[in-house]
N, C-alpha and C positions, 0 to 999 in steps of 0.2 A: 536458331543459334542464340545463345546466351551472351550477354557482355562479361566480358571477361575481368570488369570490374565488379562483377555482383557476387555476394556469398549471402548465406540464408543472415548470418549476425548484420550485414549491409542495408537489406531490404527492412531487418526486423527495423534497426537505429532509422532508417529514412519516415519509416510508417511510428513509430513513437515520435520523430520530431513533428510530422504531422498534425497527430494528436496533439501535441502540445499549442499549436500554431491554430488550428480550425477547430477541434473538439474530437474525443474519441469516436464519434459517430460519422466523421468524416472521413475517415479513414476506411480504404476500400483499395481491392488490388488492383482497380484501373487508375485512379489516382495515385498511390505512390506508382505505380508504371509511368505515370507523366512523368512525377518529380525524378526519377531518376533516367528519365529521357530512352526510354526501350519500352516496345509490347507486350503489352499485358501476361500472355503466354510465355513470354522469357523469365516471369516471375517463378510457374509452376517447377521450373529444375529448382527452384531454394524456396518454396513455401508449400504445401500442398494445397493449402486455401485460404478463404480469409479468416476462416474460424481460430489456422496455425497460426496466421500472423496475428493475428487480435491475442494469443493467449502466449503468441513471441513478445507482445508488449507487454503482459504482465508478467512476464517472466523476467524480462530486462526491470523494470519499475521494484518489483519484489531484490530483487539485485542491490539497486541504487540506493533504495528505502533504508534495506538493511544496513547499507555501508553510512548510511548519515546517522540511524538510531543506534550504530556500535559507537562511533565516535560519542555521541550524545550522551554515550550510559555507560563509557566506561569510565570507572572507581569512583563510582555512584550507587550509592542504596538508598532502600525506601521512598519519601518524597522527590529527592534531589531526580533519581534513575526514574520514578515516574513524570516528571517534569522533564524530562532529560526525552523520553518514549515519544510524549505526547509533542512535543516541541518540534519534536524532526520530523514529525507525519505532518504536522502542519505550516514547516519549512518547506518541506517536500512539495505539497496540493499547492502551493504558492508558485516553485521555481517552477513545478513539472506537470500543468492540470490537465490536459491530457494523459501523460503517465498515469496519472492520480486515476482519472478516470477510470482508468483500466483497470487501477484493482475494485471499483465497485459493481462491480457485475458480477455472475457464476462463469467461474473459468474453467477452463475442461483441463483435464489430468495432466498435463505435460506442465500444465503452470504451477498447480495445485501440488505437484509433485515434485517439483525440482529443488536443486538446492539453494536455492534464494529462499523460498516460500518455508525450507525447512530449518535456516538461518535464521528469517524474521520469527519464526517460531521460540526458536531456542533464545533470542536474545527476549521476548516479552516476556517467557517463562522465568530467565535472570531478573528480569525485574520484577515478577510476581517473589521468587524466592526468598527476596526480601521481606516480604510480608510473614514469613513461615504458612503459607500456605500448604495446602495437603494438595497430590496432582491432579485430585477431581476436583478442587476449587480454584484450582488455578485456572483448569478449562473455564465453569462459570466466569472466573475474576475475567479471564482474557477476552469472550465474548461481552461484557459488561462494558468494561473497556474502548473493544475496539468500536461497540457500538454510540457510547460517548463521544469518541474521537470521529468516526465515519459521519457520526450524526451532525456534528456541532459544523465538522468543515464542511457539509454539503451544504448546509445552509447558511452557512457564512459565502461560502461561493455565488449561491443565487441570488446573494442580496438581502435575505433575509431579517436580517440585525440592521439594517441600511435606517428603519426607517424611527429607531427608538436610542435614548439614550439607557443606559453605560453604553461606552465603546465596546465592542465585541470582544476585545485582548480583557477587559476586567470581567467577562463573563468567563473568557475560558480559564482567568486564574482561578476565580470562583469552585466553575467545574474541579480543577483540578485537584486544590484542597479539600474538594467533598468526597472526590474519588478515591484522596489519600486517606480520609478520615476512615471510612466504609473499609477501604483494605485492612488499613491498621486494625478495624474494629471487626473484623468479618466474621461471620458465624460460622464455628469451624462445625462440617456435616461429622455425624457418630462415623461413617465408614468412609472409605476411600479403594471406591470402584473404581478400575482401570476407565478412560474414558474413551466415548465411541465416537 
């Protein structure tokens, strides 16, 4: 028998605050079954497993993400709206690092596919269009990007920048105007293949 306060959106929000609280690797469906006070087995009526709820967190995170980078970028072009992108992911890995976690993994298709994930998409491509990019460069520009962004917060997370001066905020201005220069300046490819 199920409680009759649980629905799968329930379980997902109890197992992201988790995350957020002990780290996404803590997170496990005997553990949020603690937190929400019922057996493990009362999970499976609203999760099928831990792989759904691991990718019900990136689902909800890709969600939240999105609604902080719209705010951030909207009546915003070029530097402003890329300053605006990077700002909220790194607002975000701050309030949510568990969340945050969750989207640095391979997430299976329910995440990858839904419409958060198709959201954060369309709102980096408004700010790539800024650039007058072409849509096969804007694929490159966005992996370039997010790898910048993923890369800088992961290692600002672990401490990394802990043990040198500039402070980490004047590296990531740095970053940022180098990223804006690079766009501004991009080398536009001769064609513009569909991207795969």
């Amino acid at each position: 028998m199920t409680s009759p306060h649980l629905s799968a959106e329930a379980v997902i929000a109890d197992a992201a605050d988790l995350a957020d609280a002990s780290g996404f690797d803590a997170v496990t469906l005997s553990a949020v079954a603690r937190r929400l006070g019922v057996r493990t087995p009362s999970l499976y009526s609203h999760i099928r497993d831990l792989a759904a709820l691991r990718d019900g967190i990136t689902a909800l995170a890709l969600g939240e993400l999105s609604d902080v980078v719209a705010v951030a970028i909207a009546g915003r072009s070029g530097k402003l709206a890329l300053r605006g992108l990077a700002d909220a992911h790194r607002t975000y890995s701050t309030r949510s690092p568990g969340r945050w976690q969750s989207l640095q993994r391979r997430a299976g298709p329910t995440a990858v596919e839904s419409g958060a994930a198709r959201r954060l998409v369309t709102l980096t491509d408004a700010v790539l269009l800024g650039y007058g990019l072409s849509a096969v460069d804007r694929v490159h520009a966005t992996r370039l990007i997010g790898s910048t962004i993923n890369g800088f917060l992961t290692l600002e997370r672990v401490g990394s920048f802990d043990h040198s001066t500039p402070a980490p905020g004047a590296s990531w201005t740095v970053a940022l105007d180098a990223l804006d220069t690079l766009l501004a300046s991009w080398p536009r490819t001769s064609h513009d293949e569909p991207p795969q």
